[in-house]
N, C-alpha and C positions, 0 to 999 in steps of 0.2 A: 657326203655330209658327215660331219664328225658330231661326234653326242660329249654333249656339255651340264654344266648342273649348275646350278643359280640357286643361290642363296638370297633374300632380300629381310631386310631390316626394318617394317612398316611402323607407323603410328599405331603404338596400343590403343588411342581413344578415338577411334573410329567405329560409327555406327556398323551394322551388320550391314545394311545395305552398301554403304561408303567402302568396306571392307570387299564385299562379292564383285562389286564394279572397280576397285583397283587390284581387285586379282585376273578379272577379264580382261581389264588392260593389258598385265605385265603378260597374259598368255596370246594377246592377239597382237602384241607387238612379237613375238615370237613366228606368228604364223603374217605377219608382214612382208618378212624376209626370208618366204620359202622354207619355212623350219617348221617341226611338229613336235608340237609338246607330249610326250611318253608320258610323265606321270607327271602333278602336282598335289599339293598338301599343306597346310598349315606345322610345321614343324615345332612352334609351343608358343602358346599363347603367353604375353604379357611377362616376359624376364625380362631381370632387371639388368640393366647395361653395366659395365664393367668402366664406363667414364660415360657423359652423355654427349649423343649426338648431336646435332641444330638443337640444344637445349630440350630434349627428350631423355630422360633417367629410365625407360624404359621402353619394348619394343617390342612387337610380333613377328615370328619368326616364319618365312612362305619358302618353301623348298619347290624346285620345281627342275624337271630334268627333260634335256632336250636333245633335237637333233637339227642341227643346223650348216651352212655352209660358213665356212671361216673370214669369209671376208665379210660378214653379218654381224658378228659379233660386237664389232665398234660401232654401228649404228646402236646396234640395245642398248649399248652402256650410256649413248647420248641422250635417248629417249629416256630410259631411265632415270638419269640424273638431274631431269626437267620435270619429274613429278613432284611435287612437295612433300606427298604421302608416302615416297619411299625414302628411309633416313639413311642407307647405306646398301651396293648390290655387290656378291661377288662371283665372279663366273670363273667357273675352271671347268678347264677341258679333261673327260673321263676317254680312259684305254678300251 
């Protein structure tokens, strides 16, 4: 398994609870496909975009670092980009 780190780009205006239940998603779509999630965190609340996303001027930032098998990786990004609540995901692979 190679260890990766995922960035995602959520809706600032999401309640706390809306907010808890789409961070259990983005980590149990992780442990779907035999991978385990090392650490996760909210990386900063509510900055502002530098252009906007699906019409969002701003965004929350979910850092989350993983261990996964590499042929997994393209399943997440498909899952992920079927949420509405995620406005943008980036995965890179760590050494």
């Amino acid at each position: 398994m190679n260890k990766y780190e995922a960035m995602f780009i959520i809706k600032p205006d999401l309640s706390e609870e809306e907010k808890k239940n789409l961070l259990n998603q983005i980590n149990d779509a992780v442990a779907k496909y035999q991978g385990k999630v090392v650490d996760s965190s909210i990386w900063a609340e509510r900055r502002k975009l530098y252009f906007p996303i699906k019409r969002q001027h701003e965004g929350t930032y979910y850092l989350v670092n993983f261990q996964a098998p590499p042929l997994s990786i393209k399943e997440m990004r498909n899952i992920y980009r079927l949420n509405e609540n995620i406005l943008r995901v980036l995965i890179s692979a760590l050494k």
